[in-house]
CHARMM internal coordinates of N, CA and C (Angstrom, degrees):
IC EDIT
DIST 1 N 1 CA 1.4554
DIST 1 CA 1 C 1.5340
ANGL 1 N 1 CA 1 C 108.59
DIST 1 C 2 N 1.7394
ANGL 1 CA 1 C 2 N 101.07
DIHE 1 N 1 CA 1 C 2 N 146.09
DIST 2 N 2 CA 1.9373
ANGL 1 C 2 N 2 CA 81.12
DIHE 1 CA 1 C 2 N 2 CA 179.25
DIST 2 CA 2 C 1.4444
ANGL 2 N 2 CA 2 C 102.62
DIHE 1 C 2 N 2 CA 2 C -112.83
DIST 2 C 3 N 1.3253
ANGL 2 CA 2 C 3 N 76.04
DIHE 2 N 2 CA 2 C 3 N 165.35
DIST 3 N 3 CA 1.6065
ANGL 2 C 3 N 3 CA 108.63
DIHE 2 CA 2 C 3 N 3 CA -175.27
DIST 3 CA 3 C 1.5324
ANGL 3 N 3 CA 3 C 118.84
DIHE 2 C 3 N 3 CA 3 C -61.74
DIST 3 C 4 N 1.1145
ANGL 3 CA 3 C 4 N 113.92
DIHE 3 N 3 CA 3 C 4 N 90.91
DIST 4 N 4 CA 1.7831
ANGL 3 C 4 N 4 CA 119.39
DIHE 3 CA 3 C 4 N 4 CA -177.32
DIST 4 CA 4 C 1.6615
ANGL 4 N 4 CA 4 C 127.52
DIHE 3 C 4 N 4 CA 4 C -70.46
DIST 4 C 5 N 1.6312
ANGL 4 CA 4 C 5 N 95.25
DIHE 4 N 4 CA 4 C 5 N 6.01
DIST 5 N 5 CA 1.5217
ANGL 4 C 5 N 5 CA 113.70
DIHE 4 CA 4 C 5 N 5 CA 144.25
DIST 5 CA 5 C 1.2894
ANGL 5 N 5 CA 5 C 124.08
DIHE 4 C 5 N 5 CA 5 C -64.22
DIST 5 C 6 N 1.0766
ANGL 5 CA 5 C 6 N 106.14
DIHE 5 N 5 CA 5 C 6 N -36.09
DIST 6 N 6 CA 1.4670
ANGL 5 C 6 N 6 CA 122.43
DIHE 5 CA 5 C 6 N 6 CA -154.88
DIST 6 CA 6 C 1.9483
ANGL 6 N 6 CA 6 C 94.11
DIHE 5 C 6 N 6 CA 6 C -69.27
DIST 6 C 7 N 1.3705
ANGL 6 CA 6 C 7 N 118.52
DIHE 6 N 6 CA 6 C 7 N -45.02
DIST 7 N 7 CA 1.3904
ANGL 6 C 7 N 7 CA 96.01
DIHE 6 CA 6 C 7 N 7 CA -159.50
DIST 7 CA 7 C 1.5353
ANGL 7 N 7 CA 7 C 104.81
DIHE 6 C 7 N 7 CA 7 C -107.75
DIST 7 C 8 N 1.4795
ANGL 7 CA 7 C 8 N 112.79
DIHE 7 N 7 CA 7 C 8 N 33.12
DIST 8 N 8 CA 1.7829
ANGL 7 C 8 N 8 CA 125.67
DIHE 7 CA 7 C 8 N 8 CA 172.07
DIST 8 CA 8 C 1.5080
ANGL 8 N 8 CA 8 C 96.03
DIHE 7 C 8 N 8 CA 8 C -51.67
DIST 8 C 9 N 1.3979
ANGL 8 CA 8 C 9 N 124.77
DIHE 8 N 8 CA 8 C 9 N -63.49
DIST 9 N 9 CA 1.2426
ANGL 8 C 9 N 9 CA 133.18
DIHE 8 CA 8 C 9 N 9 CA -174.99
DIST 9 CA 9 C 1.6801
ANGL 9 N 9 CA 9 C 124.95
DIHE 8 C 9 N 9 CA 9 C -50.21
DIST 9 C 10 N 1.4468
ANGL 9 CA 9 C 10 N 98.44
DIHE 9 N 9 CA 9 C 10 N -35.33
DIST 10 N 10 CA 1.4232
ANGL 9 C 10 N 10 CA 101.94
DIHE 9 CA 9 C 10 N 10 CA -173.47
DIST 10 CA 10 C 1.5871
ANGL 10 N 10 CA 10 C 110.64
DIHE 9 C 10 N 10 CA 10 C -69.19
DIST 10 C 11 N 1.6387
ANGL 10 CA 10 C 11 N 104.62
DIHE 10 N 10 CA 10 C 11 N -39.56
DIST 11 N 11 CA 1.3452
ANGL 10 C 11 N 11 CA 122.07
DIHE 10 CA 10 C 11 N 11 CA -163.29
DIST 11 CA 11 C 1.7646
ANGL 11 N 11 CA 11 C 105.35
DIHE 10 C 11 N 11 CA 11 C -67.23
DIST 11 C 12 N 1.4486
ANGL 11 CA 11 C 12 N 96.42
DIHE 11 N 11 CA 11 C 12 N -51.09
DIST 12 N 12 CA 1.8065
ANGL 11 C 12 N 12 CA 103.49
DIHE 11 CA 11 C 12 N 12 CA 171.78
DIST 12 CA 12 C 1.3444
ANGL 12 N 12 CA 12 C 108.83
DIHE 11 C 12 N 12 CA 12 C -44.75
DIST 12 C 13 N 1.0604
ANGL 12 CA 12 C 13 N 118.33
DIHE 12 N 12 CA 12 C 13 N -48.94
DIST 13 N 13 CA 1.6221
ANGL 12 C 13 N 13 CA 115.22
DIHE 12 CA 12 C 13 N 13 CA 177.38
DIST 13 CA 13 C 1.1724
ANGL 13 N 13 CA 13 C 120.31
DIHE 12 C 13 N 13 CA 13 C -55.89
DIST 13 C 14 N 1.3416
ANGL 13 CA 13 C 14 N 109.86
DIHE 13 N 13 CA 13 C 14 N -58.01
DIST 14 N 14 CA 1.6805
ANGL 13 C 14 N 14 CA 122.21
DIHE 13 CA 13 C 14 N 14 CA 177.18
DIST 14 CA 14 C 1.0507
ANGL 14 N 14 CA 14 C 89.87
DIHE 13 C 14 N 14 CA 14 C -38.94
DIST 14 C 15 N 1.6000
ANGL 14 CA 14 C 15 N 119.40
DIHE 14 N 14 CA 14 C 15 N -76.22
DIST 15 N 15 CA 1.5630
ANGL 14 C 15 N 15 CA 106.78
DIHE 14 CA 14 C 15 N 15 CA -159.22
DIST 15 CA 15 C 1.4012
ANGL 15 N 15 CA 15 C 129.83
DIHE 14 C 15 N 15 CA 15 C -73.30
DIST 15 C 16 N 1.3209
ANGL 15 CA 15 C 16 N 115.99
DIHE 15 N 15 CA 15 C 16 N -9.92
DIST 16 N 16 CA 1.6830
ANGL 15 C 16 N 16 CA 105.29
DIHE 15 CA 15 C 16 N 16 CA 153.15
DIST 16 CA 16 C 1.1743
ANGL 16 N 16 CA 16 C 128.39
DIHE 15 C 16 N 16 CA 16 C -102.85
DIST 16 C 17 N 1.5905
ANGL 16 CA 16 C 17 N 119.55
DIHE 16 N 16 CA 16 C 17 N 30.44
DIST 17 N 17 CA 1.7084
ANGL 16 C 17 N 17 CA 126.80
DIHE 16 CA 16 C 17 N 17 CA 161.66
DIST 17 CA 17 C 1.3359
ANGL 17 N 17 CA 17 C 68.65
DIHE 16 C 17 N 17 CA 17 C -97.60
DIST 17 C 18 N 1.1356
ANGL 17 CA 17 C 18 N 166.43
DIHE 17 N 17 CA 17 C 18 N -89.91
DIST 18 N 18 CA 1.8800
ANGL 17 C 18 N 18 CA 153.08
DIHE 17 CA 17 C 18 N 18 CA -128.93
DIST 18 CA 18 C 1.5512
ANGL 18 N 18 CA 18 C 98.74
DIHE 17 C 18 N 18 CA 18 C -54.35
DIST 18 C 19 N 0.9877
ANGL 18 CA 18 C 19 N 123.16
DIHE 18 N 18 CA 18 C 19 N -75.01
DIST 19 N 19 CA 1.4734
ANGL 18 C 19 N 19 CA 139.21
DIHE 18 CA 18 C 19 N 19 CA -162.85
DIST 19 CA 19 C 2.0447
ANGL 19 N 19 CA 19 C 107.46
DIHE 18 C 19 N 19 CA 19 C -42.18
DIST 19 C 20 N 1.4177
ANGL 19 CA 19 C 20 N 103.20
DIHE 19 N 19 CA 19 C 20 N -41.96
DIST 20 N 20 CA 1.6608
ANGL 19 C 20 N 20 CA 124.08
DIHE 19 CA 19 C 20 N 20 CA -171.43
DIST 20 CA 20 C 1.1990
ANGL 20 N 20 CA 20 C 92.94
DIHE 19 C 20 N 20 CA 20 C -89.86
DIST 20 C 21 N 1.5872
ANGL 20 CA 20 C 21 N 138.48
DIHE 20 N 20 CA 20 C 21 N -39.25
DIST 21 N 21 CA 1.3462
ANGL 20 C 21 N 21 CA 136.36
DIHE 20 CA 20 C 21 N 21 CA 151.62
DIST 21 CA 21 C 1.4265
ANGL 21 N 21 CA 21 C 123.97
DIHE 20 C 21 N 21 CA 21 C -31.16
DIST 21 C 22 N 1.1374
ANGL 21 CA 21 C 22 N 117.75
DIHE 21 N 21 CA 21 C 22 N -82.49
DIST 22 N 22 CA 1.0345
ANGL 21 C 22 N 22 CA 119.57
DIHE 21 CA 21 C 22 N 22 CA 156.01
DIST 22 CA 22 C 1.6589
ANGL 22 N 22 CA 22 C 141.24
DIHE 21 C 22 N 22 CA 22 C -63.32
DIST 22 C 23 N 1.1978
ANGL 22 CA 22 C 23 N 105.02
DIHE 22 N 22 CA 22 C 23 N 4.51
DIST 23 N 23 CA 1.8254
ANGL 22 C 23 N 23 CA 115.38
DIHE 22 CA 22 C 23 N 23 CA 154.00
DIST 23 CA 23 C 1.2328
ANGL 23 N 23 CA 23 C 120.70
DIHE 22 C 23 N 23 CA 23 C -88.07
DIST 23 C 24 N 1.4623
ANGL 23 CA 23 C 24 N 107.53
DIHE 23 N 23 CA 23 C 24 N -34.66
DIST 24 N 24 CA 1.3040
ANGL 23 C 24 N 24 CA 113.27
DIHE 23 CA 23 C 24 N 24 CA -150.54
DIST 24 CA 24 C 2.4365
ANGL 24 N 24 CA 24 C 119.36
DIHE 23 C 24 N 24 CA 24 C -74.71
DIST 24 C 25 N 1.3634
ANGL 24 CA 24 C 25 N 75.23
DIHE 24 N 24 CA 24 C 25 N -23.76
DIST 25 N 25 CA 2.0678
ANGL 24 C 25 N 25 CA 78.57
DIHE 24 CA 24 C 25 N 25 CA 163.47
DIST 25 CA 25 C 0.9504
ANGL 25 N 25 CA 25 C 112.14
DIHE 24 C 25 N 25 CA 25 C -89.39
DIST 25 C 26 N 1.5794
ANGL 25 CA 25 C 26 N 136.05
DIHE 25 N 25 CA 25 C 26 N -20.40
DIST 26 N 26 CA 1.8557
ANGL 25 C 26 N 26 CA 128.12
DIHE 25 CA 25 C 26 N 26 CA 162.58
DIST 26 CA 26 C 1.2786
ANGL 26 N 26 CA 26 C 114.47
DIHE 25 C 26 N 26 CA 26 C -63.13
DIST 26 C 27 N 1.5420
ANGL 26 CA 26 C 27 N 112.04
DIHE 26 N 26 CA 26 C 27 N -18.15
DIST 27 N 27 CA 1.6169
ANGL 26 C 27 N 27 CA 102.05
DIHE 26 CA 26 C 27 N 27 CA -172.15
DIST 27 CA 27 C 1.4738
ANGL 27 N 27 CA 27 C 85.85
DIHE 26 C 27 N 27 CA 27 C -95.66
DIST 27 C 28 N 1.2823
ANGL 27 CA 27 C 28 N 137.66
DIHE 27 N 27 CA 27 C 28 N -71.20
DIST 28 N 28 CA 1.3492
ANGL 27 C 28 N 28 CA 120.66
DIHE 27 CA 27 C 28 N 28 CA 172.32
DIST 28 CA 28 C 1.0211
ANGL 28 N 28 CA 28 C 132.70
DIHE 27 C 28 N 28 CA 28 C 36.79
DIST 28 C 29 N 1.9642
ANGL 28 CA 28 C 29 N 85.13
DIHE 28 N 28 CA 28 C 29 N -94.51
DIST 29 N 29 CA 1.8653
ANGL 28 C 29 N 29 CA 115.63
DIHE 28 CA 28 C 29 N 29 CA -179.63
DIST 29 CA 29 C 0.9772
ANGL 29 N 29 CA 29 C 104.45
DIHE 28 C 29 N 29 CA 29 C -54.88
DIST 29 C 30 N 1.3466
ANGL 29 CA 29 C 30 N 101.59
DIHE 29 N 29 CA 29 C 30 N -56.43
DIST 30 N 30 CA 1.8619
ANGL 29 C 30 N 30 CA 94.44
DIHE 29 CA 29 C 30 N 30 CA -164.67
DIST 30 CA 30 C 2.0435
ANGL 30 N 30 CA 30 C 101.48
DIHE 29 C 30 N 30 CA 30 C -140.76
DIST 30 C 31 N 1.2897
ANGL 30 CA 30 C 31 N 91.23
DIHE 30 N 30 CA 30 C 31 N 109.39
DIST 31 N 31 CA 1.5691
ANGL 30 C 31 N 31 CA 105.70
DIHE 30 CA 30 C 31 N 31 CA 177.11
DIST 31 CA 31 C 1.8910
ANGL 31 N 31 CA 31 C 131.25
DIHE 30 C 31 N 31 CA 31 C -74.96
DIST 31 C 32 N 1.2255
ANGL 31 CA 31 C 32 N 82.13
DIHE 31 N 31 CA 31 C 32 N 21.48
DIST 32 N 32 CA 1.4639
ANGL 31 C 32 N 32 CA 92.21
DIHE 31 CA 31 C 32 N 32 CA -173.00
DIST 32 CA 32 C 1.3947
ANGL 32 N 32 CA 32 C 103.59
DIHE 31 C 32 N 32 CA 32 C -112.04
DIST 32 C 33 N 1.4809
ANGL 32 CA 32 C 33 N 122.65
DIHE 32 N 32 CA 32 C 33 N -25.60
DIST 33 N 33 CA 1.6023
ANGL 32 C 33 N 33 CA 130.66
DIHE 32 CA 32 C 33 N 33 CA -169.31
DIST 33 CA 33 C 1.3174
ANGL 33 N 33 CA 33 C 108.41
DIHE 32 C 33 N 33 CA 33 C -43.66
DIST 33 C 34 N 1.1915
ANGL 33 CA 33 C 34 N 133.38
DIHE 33 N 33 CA 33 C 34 N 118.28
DIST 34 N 34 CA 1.3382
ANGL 33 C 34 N 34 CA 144.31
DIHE 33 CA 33 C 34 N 34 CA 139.41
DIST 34 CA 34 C 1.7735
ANGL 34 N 34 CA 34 C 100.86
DIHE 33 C 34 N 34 CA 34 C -3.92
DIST 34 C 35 N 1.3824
ANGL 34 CA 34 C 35 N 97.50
DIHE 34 N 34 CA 34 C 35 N -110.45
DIST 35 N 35 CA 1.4704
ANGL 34 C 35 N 35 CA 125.72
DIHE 34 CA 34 C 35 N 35 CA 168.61
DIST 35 CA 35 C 1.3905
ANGL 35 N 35 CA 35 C 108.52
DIHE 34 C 35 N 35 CA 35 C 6.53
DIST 35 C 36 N 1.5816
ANGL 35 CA 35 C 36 N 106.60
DIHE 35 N 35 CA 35 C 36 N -74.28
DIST 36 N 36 CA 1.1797
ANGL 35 C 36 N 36 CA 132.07
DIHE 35 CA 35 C 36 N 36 CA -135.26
DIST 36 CA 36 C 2.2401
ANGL 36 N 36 CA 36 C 87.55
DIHE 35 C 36 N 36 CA 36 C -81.59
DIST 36 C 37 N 1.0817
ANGL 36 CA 36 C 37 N 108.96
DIHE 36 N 36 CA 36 C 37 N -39.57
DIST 37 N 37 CA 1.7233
ANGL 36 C 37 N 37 CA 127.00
DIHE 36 CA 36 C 37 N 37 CA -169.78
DIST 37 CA 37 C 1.7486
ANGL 37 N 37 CA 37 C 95.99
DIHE 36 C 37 N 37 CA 37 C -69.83
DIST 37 C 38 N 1.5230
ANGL 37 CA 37 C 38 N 105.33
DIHE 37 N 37 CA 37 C 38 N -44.11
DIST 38 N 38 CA 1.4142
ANGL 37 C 38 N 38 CA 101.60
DIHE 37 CA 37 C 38 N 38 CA -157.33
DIST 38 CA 38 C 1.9017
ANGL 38 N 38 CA 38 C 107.60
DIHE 37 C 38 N 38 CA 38 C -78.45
DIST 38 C 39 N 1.5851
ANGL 38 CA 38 C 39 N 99.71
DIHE 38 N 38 CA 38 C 39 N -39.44
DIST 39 N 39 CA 1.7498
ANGL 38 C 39 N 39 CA 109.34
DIHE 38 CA 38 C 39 N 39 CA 164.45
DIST 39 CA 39 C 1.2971
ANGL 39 N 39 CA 39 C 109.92
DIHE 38 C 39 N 39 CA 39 C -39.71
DIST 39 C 40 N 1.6788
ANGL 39 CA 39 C 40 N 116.28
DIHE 39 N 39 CA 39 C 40 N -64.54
DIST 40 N 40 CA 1.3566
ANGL 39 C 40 N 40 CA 123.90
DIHE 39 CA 39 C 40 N 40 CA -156.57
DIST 40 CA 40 C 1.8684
ANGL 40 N 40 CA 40 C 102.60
DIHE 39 C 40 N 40 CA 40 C -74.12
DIST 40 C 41 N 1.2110
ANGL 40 CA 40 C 41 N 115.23
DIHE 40 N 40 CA 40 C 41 N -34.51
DIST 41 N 41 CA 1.5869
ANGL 40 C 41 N 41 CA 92.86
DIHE 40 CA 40 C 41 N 41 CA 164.78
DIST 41 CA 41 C 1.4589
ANGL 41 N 41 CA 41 C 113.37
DIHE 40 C 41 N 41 CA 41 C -108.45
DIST 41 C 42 N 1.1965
ANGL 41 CA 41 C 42 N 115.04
DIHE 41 N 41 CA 41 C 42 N 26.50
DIST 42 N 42 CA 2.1751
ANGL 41 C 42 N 42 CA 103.45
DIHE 41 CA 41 C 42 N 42 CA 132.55
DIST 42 CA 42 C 1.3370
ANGL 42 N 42 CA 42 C 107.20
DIHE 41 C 42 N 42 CA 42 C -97.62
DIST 42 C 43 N 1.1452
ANGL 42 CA 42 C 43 N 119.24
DIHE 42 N 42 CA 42 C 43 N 13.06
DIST 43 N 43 CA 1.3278
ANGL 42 C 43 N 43 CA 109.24
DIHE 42 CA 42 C 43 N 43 CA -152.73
DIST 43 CA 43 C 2.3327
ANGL 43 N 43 CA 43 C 80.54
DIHE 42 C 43 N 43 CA 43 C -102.72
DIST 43 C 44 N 1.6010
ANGL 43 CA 43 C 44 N 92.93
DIHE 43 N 43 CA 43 C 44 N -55.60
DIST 44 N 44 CA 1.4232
ANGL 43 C 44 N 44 CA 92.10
DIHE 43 CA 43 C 44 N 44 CA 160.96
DIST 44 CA 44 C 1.6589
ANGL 44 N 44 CA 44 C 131.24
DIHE 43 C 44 N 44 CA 44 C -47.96
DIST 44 C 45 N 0.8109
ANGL 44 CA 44 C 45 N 112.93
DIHE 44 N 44 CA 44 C 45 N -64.15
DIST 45 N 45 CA 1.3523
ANGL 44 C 45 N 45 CA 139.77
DIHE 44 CA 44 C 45 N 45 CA 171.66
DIST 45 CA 45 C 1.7191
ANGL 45 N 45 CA 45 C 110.56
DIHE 44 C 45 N 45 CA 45 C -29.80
DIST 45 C 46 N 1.6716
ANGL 45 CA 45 C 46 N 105.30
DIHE 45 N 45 CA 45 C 46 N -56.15
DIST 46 N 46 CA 1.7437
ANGL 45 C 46 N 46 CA 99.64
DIHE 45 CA 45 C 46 N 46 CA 163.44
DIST 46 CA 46 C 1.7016
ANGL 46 N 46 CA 46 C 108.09
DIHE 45 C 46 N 46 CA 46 C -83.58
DIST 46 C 47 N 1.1679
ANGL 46 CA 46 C 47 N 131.05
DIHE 46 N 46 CA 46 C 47 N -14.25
DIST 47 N 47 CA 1.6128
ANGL 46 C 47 N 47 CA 110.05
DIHE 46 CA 46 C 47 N 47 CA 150.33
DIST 47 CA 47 C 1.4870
ANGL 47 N 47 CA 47 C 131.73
DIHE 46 C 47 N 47 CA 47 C -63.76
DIST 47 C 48 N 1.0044
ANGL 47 CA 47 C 48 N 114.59
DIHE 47 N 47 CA 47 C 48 N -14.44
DIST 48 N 48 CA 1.3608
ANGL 47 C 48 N 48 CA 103.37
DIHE 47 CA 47 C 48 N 48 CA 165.59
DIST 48 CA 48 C 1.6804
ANGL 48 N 48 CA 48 C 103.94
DIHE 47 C 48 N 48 CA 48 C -120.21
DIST 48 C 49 N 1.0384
ANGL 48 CA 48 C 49 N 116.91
DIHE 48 N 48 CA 48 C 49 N 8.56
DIST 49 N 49 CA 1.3395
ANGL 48 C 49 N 49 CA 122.48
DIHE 48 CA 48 C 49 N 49 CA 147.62
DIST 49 CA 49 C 2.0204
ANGL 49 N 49 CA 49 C 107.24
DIHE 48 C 49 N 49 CA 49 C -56.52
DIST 49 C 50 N 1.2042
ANGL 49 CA 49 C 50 N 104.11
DIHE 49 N 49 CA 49 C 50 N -58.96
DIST 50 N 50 CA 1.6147
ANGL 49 C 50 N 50 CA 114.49
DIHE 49 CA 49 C 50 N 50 CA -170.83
DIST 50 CA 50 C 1.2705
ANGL 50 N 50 CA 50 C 107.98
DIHE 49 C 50 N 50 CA 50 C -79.72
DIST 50 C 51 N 1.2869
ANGL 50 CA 50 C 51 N 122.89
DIHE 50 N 50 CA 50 C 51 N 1.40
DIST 51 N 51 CA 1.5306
ANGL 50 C 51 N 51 CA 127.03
DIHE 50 CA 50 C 51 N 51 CA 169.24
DIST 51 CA 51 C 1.7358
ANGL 51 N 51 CA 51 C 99.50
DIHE 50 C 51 N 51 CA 51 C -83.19
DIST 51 C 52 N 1.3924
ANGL 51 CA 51 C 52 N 111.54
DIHE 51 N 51 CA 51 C 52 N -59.23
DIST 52 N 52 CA 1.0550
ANGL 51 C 52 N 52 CA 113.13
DIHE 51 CA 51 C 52 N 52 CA 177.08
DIST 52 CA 52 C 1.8460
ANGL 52 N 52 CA 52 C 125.67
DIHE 51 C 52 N 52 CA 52 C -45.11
DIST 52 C 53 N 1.7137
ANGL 52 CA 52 C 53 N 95.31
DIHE 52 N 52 CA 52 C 53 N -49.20
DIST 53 N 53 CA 1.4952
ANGL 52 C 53 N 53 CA 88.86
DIHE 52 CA 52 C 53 N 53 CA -171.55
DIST 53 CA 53 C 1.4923
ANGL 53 N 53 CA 53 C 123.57
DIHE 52 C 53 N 53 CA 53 C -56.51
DIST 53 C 54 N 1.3523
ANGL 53 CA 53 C 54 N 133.20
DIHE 53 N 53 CA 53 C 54 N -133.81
DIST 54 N 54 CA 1.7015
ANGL 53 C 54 N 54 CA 149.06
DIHE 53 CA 53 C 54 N 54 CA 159.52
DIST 54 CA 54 C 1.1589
ANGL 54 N 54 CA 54 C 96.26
DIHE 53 C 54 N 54 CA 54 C -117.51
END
COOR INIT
IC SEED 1 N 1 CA 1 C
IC BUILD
């Protein structure tokens, strides 16, 4: 049976390549956005979150 530890890490990633995905043309346009700055670094922040995990 596998280990459903195992893909904590993968999933964090998944979900913050989505999050920086979808931030990442608001900061673009306009690089000043609140919103758009604060997504894209949680958006970082759980990628190397999912580097870290298993």
């Amino acid at each position: 049976m596998k280990n459903k530890k195992a893909n904590t890490g993968f999933i964090t990633r998944l979900i913050a390549s989505f999050i920086i995905v979808l931030s990442l043309p608001f900061l673009i346009t306009n690089p000043v956005n609140l919103f758009a700055l604060i997504g894209f670094a949680f958006g970082n922040f759980l990628l190397v979150l999912g580097g870290i995990l298993p």
